[in-house]
C-alpha positions as CSV (number, residue, x, y, z in Angstrom):
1,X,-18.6,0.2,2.6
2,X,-17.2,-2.9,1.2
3,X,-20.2,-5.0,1.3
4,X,-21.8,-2.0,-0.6
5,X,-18.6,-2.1,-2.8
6,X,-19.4,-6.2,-3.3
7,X,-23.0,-6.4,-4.0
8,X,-22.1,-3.4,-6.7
9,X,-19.5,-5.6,-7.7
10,X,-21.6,-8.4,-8.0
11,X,-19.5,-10.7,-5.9
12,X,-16.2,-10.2,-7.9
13,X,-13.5,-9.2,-5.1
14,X,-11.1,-7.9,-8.2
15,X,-13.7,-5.1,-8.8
16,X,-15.1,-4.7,-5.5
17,X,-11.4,-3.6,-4.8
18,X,-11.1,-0.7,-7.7
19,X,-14.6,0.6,-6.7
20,X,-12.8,0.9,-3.2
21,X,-9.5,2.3,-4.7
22,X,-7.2,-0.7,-4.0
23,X,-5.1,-1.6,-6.8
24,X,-4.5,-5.2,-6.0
25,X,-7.6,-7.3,-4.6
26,X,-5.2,-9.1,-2.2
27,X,-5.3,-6.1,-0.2
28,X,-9.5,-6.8,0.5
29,X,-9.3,-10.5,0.3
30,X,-7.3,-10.1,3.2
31,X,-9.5,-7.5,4.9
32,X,-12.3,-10.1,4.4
33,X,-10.2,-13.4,5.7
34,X,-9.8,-11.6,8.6
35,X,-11.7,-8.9,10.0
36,X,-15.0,-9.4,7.9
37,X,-15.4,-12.6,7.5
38,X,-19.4,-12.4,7.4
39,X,-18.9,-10.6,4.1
40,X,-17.0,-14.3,2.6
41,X,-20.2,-15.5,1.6
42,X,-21.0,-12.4,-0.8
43,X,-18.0,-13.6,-2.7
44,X,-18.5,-15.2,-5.8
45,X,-16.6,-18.7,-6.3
46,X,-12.7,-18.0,-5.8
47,X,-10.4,-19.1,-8.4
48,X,-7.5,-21.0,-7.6
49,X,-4.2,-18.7,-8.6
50,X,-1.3,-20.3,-10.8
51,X,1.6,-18.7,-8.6
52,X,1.0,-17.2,-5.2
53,X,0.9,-13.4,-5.5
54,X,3.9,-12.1,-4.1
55,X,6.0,-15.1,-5.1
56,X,10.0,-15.2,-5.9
57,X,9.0,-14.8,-9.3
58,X,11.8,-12.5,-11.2
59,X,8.8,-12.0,-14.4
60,X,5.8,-9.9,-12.9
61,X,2.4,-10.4,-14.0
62,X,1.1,-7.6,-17.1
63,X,-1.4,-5.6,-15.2
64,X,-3.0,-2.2,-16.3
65,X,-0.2,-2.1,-18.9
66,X,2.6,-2.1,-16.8
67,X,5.3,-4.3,-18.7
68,X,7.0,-7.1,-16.5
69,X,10.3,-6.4,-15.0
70,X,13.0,-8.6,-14.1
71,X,14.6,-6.0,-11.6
72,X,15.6,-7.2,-8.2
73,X,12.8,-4.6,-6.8
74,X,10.1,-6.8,-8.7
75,X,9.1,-8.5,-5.1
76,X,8.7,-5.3,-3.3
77,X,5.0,-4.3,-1.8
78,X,4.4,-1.2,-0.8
79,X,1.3,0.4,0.6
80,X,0.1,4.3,-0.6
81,X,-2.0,6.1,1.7
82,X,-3.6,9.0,-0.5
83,X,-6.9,10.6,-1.3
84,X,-6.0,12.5,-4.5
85,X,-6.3,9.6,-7.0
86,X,-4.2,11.5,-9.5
87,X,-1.1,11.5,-7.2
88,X,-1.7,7.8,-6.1
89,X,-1.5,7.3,-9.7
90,X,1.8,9.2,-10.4
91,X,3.2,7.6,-7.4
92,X,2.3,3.8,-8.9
93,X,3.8,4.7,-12.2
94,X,6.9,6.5,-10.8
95,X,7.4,3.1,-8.9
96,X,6.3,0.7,-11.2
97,X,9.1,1.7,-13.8
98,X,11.7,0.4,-10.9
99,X,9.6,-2.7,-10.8
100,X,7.7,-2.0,-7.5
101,X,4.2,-2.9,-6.9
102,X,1.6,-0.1,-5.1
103,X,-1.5,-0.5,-3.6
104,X,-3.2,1.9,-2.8
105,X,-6.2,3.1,-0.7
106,X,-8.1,6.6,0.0
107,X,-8.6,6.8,4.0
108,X,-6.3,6.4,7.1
109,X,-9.2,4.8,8.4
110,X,-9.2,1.6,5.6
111,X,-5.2,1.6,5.4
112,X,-5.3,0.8,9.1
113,X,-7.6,-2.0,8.5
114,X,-5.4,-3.4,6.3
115,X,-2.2,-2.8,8.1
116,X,-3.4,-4.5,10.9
117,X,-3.7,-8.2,8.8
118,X,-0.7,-10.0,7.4
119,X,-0.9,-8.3,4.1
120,X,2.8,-8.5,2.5
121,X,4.0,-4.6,2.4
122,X,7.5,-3.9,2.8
123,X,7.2,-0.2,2.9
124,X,4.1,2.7,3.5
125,X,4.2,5.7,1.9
126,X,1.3,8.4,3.5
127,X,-0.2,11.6,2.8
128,X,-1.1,13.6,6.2
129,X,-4.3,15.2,4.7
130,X,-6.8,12.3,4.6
131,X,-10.3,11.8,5.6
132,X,-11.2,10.4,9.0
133,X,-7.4,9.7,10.4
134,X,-4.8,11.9,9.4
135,X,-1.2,10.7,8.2
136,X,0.0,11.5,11.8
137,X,-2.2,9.8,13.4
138,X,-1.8,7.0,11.4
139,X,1.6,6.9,11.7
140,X,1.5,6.8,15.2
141,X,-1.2,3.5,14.9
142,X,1.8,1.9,12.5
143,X,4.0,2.1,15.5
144,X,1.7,0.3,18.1
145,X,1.4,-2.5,15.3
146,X,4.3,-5.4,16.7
147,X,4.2,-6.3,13.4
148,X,4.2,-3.3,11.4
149,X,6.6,-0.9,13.7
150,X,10.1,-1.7,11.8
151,X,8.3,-1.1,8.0
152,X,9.6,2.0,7.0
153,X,7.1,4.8,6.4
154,X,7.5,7.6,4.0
155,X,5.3,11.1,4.3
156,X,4.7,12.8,1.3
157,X,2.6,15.5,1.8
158,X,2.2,19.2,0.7
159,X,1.4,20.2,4.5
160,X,3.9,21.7,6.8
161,X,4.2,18.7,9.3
162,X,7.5,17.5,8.9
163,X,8.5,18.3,12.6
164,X,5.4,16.7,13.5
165,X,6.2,13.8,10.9
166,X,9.6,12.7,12.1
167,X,8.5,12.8,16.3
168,X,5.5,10.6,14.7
169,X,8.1,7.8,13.5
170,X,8.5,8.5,9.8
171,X,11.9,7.4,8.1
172,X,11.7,10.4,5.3
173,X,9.3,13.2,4.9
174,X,8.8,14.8,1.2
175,X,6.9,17.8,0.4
176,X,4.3,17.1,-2.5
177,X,4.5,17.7,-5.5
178,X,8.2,18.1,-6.0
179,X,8.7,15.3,-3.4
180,X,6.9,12.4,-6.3
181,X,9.9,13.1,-8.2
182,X,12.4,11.8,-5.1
183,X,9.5,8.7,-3.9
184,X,11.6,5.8,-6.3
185,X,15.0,7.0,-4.8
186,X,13.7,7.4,-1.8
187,X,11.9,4.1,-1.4
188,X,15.1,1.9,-2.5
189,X,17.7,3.8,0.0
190,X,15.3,2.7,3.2
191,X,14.9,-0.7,2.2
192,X,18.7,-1.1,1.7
193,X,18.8,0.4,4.9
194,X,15.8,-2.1,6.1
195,X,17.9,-5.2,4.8
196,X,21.4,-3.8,6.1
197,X,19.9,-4.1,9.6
198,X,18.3,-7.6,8.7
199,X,21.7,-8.9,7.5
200,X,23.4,-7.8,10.9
């Protein structure tokens, strides 16, 4: 799939990552530095980036009309697990006005991929209904990741699995759609919770 996505792409990783749903091509230039590294050479020539990417920056780089922040949040990654395009979409916005930046990408099966690298993502938000793995079971991989088992992970799903949701590890469970309204709250109380156990 993503050397299908990069000969389409024509070597560009930046498109080669929106065919694939990822909003950010870090996410897949990370996939390819370190699980598909045969796929490096389809790559065209790599620019070299002014700043690094998820740098201590207050000012955000402009993308996809977003306008730059200079909130405190403007450093926080999170990953969205979600197949519906249209919510992913509502769930970057919602986010984006608090100055958080959201990847996103369709399948349990890819978000695991990239979970298991060291892409930058301070918090995971997951739908349970996906294609391949489900949310739970993803969930459940999250946990057996050394380095991914203290992210917090948010459910937001429009399936009745929030028993099922909590046992699997999740830190908050919201029933879609009303749930997208609660994500931005939601997202800053367990990462003030996430630093209040760093600080100890």
């Amino acid at each position: 799939m993503i050397e299908r996505a990069l000969r389409d792409a024509g070597g560009s990783v930046s498109k080669a990552a929106r065919l694939l749903g990822f909003k950010h091509h870090q996410s897949l230039i990370s996939l390819l530095n370190t699980r598909h590294k045969d796929l490096l050479k389809q790559r065209t020539a790599v620019r070299r980036r002014r700043r690094p990417l998820f740098s201590g920056s207050k000012k955000t780089k402009k993308q996809g009309g977003e306008k730059p922040t200079e909130s405190s949040t403007s450093q926080i990654a999170i990953l969205h697990i979600e197949d519906n395009r249209a919510v992913a979409r509502t769930v970057q916005d919602t986010l984006a006005a608090d100055g958080m930046h959201t990847d996103f990408c369709l399948s349990g099966a890819t978000a695991l991929e990239i979970l298991r690298t060291d892409a930058p993502y301070d918090l995971i938000i997951v739908d349970n209904d996906l294609p391949g793995v489900s949310g739970l079971e993803l969930v459940l991989e999250i946990q057996s990741l050394s380095h991914r088992r203290n992210t917090p992970v948010i459910m937001l799903s429009g399936e009745d699995v929030e028993k099922q949701a909590w046992r699997a590890g999740v830190k908050d469970f919201l029933r879609k759609p009303e749930g997208i309204e609660q994500i931005s709250a939601s997202v800053k109380r367990l990462l003030r919770q996430q630093k209040k156990r760093k600080d100890r």
